[in-house]
VEXDREN-2710 file (C-alpha; in Angstrom, 1 decimal):
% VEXDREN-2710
k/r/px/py/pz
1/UNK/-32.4/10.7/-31.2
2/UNK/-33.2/7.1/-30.1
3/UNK/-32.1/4.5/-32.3
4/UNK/-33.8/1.1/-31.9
5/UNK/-33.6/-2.1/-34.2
6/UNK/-37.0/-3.0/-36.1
7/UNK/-38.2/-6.7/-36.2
8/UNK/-39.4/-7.2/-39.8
9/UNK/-39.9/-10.9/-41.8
10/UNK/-36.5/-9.8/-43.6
11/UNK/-34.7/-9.5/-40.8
12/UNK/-32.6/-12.9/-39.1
13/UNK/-33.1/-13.9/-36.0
14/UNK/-30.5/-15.5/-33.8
15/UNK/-30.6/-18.1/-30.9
16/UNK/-28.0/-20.3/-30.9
17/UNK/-27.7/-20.4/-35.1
18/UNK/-25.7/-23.1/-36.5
19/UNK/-22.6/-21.3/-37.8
20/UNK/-21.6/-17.9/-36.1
21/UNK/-21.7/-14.2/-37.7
22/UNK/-18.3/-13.3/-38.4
23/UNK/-19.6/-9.7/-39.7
24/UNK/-21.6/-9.6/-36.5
25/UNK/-18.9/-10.3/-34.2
26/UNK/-16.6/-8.4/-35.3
27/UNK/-18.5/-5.2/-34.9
28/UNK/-19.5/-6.3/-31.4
29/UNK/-15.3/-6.7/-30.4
30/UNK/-15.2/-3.0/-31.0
31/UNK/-17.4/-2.7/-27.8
32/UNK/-15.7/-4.9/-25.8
33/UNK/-12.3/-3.4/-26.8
34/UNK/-14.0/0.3/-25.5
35/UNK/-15.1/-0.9/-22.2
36/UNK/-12.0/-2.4/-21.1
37/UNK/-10.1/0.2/-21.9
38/UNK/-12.1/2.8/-20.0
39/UNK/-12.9/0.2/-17.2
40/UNK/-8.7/-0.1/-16.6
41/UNK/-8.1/3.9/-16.9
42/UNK/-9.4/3.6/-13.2
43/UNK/-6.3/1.6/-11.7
44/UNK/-4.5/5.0/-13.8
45/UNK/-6.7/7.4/-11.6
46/UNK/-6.8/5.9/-8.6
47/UNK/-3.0/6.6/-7.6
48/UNK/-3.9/10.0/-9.4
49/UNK/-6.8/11.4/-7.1
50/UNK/-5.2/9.9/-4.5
51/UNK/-2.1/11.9/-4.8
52/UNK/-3.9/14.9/-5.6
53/UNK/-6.3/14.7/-2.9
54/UNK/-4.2/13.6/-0.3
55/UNK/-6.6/10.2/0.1
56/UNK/-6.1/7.0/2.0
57/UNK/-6.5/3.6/-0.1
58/UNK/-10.6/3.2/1.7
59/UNK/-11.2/6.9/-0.1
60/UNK/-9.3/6.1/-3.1
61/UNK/-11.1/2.8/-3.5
62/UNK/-14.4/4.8/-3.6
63/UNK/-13.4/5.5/-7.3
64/UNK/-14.2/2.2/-7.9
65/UNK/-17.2/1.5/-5.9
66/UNK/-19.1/4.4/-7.7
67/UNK/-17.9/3.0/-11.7
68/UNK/-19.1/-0.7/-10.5
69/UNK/-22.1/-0.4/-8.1
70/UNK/-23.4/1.6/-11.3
71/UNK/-23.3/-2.3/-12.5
72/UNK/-26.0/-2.8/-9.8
73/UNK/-28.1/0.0/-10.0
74/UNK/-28.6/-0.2/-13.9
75/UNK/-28.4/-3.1/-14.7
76/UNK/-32.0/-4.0/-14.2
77/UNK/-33.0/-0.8/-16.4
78/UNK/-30.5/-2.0/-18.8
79/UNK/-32.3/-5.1/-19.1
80/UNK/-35.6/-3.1/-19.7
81/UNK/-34.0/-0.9/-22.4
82/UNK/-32.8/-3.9/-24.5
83/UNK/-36.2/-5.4/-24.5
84/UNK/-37.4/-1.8/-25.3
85/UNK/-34.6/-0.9/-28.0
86/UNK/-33.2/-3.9/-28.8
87/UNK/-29.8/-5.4/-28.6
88/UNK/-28.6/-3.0/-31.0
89/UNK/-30.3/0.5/-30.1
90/UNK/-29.3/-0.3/-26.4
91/UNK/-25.4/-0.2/-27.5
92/UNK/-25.8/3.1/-29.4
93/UNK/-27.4/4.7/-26.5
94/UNK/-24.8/3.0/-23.7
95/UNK/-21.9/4.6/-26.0
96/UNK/-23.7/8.0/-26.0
97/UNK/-24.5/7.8/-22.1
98/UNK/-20.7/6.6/-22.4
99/UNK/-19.7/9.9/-23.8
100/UNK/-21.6/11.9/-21.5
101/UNK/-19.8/10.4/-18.4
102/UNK/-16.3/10.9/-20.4
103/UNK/-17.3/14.9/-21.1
104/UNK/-18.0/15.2/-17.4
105/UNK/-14.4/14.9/-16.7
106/UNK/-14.0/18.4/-18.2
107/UNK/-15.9/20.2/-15.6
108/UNK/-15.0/17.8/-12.5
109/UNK/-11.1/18.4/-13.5
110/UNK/-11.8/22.5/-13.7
111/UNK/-12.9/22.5/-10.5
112/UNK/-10.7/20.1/-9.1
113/UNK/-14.1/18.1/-6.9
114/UNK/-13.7/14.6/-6.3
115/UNK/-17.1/14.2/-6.1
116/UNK/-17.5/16.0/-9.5
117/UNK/-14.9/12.9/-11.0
118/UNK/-16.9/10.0/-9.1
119/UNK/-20.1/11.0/-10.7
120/UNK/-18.9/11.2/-13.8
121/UNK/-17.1/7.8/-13.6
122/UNK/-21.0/7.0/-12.4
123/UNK/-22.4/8.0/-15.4
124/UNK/-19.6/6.6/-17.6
125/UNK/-20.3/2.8/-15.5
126/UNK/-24.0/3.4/-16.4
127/UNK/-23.3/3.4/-20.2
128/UNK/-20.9/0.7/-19.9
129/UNK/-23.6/-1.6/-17.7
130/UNK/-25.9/-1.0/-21.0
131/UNK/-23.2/-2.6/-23.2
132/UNK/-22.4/-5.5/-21.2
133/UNK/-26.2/-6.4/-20.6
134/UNK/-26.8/-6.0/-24.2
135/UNK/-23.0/-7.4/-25.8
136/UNK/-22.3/-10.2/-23.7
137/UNK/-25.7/-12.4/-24.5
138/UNK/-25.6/-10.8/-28.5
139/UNK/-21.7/-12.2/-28.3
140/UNK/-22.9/-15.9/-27.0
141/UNK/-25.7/-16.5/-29.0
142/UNK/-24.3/-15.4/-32.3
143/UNK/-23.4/-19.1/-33.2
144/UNK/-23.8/-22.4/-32.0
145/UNK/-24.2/-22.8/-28.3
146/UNK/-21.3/-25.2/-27.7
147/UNK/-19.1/-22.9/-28.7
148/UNK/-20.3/-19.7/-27.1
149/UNK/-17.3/-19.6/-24.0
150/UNK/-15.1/-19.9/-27.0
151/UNK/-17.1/-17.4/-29.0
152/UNK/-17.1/-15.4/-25.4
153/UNK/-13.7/-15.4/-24.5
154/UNK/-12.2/-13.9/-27.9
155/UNK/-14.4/-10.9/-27.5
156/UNK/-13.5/-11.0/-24.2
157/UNK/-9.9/-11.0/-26.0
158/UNK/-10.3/-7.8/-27.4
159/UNK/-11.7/-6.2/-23.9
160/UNK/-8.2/-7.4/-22.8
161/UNK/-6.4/-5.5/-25.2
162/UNK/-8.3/-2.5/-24.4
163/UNK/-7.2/-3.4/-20.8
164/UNK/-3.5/-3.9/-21.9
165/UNK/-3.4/-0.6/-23.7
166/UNK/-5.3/1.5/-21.2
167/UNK/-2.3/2.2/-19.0
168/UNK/0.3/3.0/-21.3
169/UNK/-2.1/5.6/-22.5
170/UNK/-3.2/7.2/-18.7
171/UNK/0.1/6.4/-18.2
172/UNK/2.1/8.6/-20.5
173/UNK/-0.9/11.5/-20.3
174/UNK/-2.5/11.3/-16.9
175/UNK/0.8/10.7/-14.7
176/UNK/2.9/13.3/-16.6
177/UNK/3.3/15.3/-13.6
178/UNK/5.1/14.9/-10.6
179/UNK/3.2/15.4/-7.7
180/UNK/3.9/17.3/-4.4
181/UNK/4.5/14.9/-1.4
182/UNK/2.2/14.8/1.9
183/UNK/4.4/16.7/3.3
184/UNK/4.6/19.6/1.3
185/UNK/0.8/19.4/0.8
186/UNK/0.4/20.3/4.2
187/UNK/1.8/23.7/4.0
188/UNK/0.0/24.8/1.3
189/UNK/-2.5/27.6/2.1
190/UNK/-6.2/26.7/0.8
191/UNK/-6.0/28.5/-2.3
192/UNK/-2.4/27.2/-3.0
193/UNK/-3.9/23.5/-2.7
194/UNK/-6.9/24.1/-4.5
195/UNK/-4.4/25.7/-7.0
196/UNK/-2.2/22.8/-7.0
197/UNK/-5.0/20.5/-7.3
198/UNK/-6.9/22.0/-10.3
199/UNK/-3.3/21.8/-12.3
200/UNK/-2.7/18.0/-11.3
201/UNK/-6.5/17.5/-11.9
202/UNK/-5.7/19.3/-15.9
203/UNK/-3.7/16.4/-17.5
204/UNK/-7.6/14.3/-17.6
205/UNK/-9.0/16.9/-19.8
206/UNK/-7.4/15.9/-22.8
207/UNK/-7.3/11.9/-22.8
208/UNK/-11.3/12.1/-21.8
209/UNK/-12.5/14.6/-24.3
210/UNK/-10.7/12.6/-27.1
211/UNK/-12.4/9.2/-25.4
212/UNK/-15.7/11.5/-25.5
213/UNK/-15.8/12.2/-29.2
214/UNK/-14.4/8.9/-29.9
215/UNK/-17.4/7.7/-28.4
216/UNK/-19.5/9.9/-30.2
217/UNK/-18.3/8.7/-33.2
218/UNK/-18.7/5.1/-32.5
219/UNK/-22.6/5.9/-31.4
220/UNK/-23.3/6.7/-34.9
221/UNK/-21.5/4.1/-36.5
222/UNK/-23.4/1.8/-35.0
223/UNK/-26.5/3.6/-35.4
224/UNK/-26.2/3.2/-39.0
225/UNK/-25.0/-0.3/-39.6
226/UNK/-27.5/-3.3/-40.3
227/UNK/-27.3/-6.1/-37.5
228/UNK/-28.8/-9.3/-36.8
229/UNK/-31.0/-9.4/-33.7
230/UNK/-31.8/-11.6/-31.1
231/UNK/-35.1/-13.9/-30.3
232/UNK/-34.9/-13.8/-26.6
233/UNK/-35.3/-10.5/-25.5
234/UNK/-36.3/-10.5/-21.9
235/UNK/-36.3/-8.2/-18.8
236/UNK/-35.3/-9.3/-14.8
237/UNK/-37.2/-6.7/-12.4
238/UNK/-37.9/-7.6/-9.0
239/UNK/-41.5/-8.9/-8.5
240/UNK/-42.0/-9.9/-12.5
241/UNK/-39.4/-12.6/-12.3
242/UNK/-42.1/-15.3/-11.9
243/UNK/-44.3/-13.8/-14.6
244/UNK/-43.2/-16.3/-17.3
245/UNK/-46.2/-18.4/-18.7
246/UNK/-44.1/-20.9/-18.2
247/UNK/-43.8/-21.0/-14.4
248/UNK/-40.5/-20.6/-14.9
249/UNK/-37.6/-18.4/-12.7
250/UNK/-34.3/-17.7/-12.7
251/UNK/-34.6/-18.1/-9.0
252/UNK/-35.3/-21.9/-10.1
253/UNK/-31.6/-22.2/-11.3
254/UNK/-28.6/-22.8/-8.9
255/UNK/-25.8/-22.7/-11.3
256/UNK/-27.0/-19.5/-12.1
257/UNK/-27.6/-17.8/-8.8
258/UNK/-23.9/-19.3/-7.8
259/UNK/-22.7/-18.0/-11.2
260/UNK/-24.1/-14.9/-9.8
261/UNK/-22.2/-15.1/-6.9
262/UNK/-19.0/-16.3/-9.0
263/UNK/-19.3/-13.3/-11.3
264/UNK/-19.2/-10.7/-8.0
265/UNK/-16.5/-12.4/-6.4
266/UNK/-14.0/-12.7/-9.8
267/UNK/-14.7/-9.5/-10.9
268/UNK/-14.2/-8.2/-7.0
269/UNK/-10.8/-9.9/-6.7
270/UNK/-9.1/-8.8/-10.6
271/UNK/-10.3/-5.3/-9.6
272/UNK/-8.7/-5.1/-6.2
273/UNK/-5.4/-6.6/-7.7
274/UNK/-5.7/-4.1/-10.8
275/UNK/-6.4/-1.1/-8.9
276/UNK/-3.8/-1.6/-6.1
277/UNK/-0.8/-2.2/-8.2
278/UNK/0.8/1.4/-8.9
279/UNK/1.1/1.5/-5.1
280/UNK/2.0/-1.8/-5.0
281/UNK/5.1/-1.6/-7.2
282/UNK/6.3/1.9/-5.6
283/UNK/6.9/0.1/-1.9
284/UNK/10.6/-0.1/-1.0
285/UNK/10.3/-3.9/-0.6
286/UNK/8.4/-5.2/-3.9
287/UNK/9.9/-2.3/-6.9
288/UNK/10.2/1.3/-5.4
289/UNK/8.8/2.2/-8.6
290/UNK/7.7/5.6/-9.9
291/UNK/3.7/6.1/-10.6
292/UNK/4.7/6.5/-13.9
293/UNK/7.2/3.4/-14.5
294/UNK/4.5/0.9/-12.7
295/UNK/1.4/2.2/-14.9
296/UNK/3.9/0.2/-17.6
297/UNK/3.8/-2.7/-15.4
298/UNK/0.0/-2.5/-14.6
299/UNK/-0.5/-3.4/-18.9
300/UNK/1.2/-6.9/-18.2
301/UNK/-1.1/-7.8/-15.3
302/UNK/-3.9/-6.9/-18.4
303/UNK/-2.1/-8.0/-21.0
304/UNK/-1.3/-11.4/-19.6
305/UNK/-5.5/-11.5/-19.9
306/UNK/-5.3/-10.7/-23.4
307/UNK/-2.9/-13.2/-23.9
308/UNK/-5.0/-15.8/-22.3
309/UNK/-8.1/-15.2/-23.7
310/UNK/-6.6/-15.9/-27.5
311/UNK/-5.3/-19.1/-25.9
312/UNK/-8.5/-20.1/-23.8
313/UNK/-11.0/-19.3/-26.7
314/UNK/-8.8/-22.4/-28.4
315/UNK/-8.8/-24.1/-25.5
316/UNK/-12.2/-24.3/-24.6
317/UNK/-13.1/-25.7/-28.5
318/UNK/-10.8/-28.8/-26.6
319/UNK/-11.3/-28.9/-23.0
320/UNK/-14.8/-28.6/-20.3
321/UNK/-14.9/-25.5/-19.7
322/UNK/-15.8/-26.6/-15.9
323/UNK/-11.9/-27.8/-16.1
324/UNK/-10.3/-24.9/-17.8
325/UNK/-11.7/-22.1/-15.0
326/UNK/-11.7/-24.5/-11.9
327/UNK/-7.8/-24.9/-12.5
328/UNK/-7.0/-21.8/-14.1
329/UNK/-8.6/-20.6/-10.4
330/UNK/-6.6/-22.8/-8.4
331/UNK/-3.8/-21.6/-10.4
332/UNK/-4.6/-17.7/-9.5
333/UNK/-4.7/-18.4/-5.8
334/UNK/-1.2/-19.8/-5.4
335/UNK/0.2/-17.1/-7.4
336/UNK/-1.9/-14.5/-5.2
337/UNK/-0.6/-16.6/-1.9
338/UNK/3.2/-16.5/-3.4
339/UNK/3.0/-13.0/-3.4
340/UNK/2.2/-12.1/0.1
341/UNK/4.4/-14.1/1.2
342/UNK/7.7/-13.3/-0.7
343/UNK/8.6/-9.7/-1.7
344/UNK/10.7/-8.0/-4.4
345/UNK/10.5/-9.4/-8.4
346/UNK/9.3/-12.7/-6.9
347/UNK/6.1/-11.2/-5.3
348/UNK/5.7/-8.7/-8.0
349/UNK/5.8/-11.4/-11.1
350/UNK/3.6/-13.2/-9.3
351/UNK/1.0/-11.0/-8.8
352/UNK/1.2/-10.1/-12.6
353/UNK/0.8/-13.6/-13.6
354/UNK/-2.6/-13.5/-11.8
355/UNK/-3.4/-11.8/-15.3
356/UNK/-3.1/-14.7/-17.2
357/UNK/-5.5/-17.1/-15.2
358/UNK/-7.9/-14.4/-14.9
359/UNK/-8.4/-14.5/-18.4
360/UNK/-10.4/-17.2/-18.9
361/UNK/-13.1/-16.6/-15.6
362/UNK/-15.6/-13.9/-16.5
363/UNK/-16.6/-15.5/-19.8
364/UNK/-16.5/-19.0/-18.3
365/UNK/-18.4/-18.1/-15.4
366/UNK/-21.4/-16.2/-17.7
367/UNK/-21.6/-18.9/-20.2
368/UNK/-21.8/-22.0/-17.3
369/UNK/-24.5/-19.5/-15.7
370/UNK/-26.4/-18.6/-18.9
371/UNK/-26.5/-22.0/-19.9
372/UNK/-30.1/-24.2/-20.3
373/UNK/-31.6/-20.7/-19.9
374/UNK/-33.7/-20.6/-23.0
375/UNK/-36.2/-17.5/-22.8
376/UNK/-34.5/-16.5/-19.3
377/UNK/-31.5/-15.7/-20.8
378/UNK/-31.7/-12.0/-20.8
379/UNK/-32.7/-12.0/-16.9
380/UNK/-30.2/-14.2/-16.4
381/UNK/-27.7/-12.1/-17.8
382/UNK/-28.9/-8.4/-15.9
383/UNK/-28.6/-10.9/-12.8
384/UNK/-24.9/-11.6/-14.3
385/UNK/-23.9/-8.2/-15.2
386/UNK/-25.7/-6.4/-12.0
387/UNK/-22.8/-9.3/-9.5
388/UNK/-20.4/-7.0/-11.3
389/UNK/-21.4/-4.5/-8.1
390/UNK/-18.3/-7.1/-6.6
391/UNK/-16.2/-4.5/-8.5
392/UNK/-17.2/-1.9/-6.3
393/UNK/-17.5/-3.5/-2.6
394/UNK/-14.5/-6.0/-2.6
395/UNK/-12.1/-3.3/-3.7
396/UNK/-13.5/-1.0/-0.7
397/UNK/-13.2/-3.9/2.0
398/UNK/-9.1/-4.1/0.4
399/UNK/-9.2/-0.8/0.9
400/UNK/-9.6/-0.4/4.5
401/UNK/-7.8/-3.6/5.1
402/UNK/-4.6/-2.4/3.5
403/UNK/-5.1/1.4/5.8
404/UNK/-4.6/-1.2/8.4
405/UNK/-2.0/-4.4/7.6
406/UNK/-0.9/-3.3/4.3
407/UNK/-1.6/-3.7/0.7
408/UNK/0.5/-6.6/0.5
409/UNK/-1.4/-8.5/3.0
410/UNK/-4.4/-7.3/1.9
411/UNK/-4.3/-9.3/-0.9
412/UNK/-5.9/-12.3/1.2
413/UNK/-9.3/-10.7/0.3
414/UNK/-8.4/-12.0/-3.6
415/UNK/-7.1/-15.1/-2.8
416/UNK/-10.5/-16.4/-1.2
417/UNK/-12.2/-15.3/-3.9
418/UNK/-10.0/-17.7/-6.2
419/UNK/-10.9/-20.5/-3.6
420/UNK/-14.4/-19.9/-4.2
421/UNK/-14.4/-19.4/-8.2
422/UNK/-12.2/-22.7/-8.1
423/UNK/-15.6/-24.4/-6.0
424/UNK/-17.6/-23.0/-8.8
425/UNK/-15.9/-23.9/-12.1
426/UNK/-15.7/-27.9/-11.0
427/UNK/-19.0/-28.4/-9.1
428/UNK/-21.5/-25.5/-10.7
429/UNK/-19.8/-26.0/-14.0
430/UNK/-19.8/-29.7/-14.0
431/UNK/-23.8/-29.6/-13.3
432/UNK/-23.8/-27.4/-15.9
433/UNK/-22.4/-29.6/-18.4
434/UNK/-24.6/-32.5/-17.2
435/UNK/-27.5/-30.7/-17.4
436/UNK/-27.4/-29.2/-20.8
437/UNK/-26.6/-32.8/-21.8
438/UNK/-29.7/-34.2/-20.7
439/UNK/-31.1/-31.5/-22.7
END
């Protein structure tokens, strides 16, 4: 059953209103806290499949170009269904599409198909997309505009602690099991690897049938609880973006369409760090840790986010927030530079302070690219959520780049993107700020 929300004189309409929902927003955390958690179970799988499939880090890595290109391929039809649904009936039916990605893990882990698990995470990414399209815009605009990174970043707070939690939890259930090395793989018959397989590929069915009817749950919740909605429902599909009567186009906006670019390349570089970390902290010369000891680690690198997004949703009520994520990427390069070139506790500290400066750059970055948008707001943010497709591509290229120098090394790809969000957060975000002042 499709839920939508109705538009009657009784209802309130929100764009920018003068003091924020608390009610409102705190329903709305609940959605960021689900997606994070989910989103970070994938740096739990990846050393998973990988073991269990006997995969190199470019085929690993393919776990997480099929959950983000989803990013790309739906977020434009996202887009659509919130100006269909509304802001509200799109997040019931993103946590039901949601569910149906999390019950697909029962049949992929069965069989034991990596193919079966990377269309489920597929399908999972496509009901996360319809959150984000729908939550991130209904988060900003549920108070006054100058305080909508602020109002951003303590959802965004909550994602983190879905983030920070997430690998304790895969941790404790997923990477119970010890698995066999490559070398006793390799004289396994067929049916003893399938064998093998399907019994590693067992310890998902519980964690993702429990996230399924949690899911489910949450679905109807939402279906029956009254929300505000929004007043600028719009749509971005390619050859209506100059339909507006006002001659208008997101294509007409820079900081946008570099916000874009910012949102593709932060996204790309937290989940390369994120998802190479397990194997990160098990080399000989960073931690020799077990899979299961360094998915303890991994919440720190995630935590340190949650951490930062309390502190930067203070700090941007005090400070530009052009100055908070141009430093705070300046910050995140060093640390990523410090670590390739050191090794032990050094390098692997390092990398999990990275954490902390991320925390501040996804909701900085939407809010400097959403801003003076007006009716293009909901284009401009399917054009935001669809650059989350970084997620999916920049992982890859570290991928094959660590099958060939390393992972260690590999972390270069990260650290440009740092120098590039760094470019962004003091020039786009400064025009930004001018802009909207003229306004």
């Amino acid at each position: 059953m499709a839920i939508g929300v109705g538009t009657t004189a009784a209802t309130t309409q929100y764009s920018g209103a003068r003091k924020t929902d608390i009610r409102a927003m705190s329903i709305a955390t609940m959605l960021f806290f689900m997606w994070g958690f989910l989103t970070c179970l994938n740096d739990i799988l990846i050393p998973h499949l990988k073991g269990i499939f006997d995969l190199n880090y470019g085929q690993a890595m393919l776990v997480q170009f099929c959950f983000f290109s989803s990013y790309f391929i739906f977020a434009l039809p996202a887009g659509k269904l919130v100006e269909w649904r509304g802001y509200k009936g799109t997040m019931v039916i993103g946590l039901l599409v949601m569910a149906a990605g999390a019950f697909l893990f029962l049949p992929a882990s069965t069989a034991a198909s990596f193919a079966l698990f990377l269309s489920a995470l597929v399908i999972l990414a496509a009901g996360i997309t319809s959150l984000q399209v729908a939550a991130n815009p209904y988060v900003a605009n549920l108070g006054p505009p100058e305080t909508s990174a602020a109002r951003l970043n303590l959802a965004q707070a909550f994602n983190s602690f879905g983030t920070f939690v997430a690998p304790f939890f895969g941790g404790a259930l997923i990477l119970s099991s010890t698995q066999a090395t490559q070398e006793r793989l390799q004289s396994f018959s067929a049916a003893a690897l399938q064998q093998y397989r399907m019994e590693q590929a067992s310890s998902v069915r519980l964690p993702y049938m429990g996230i399924g009817l949690t899911l489910v749950l949450l679905a109807i919740s939402f279906a029956v609880l009254k929300m505000p909605t929004m007043d600028f429902t719009r749509d971005i599909r390619p050859g209506e973006l100059d339909a507006d009567t006002t001659g208008d186009s997101i294509w007409k906006h820079p900081v946008l369409l570099a916000g874009a670019l910012g949102i593709f390349v932060y996204v790309g570089a937290e989940v390369s760090i994120g998802s190479f970390l397990v194997n990160y902290f098990g080399l000989p010369d960073i931690a020799a840790f077990s899979e299961r000891t360094a998915a303890k680690y991994v919440s720190l690198y995630w935590g340190g986010a949650m951490i930062g997004r309390f502190i930067g949703s203070w700090l941007l009520t005090k400070l530009k927030t052009s100055t908070v994520l141009g430093t705070a990427a300046v910050v995140a390069f060093g640390l990523v530079v410090m670590s390739i070139l050191t090794h032990g506790h050094t390098a692997m500290w390092a990398i999990l302070a990275v954490g902390l400066f991320n925390s501040v750059m996804f909701p900085s970055i939407f809010t400097v690219g959403l801003s003076g948008l007006g009716p293009l707001t909901s284009k401009g943010s399917s054009l935001m959520v669809a650059a989350i497709v970084g997620g999916a591509l920049i992982p890859l290229a570290e991928g094959h780049l660590a099958d060939k120098i390393g992972v260690q090394h590999a972390f270069v790809i990260p650290a440009v993107c740092y120098i590039y969000i760094a470019l962004f957060g003091y020039l786009g975000g400064r025009r930004a700020e001018r802009e909207v002042g003229l306004a």
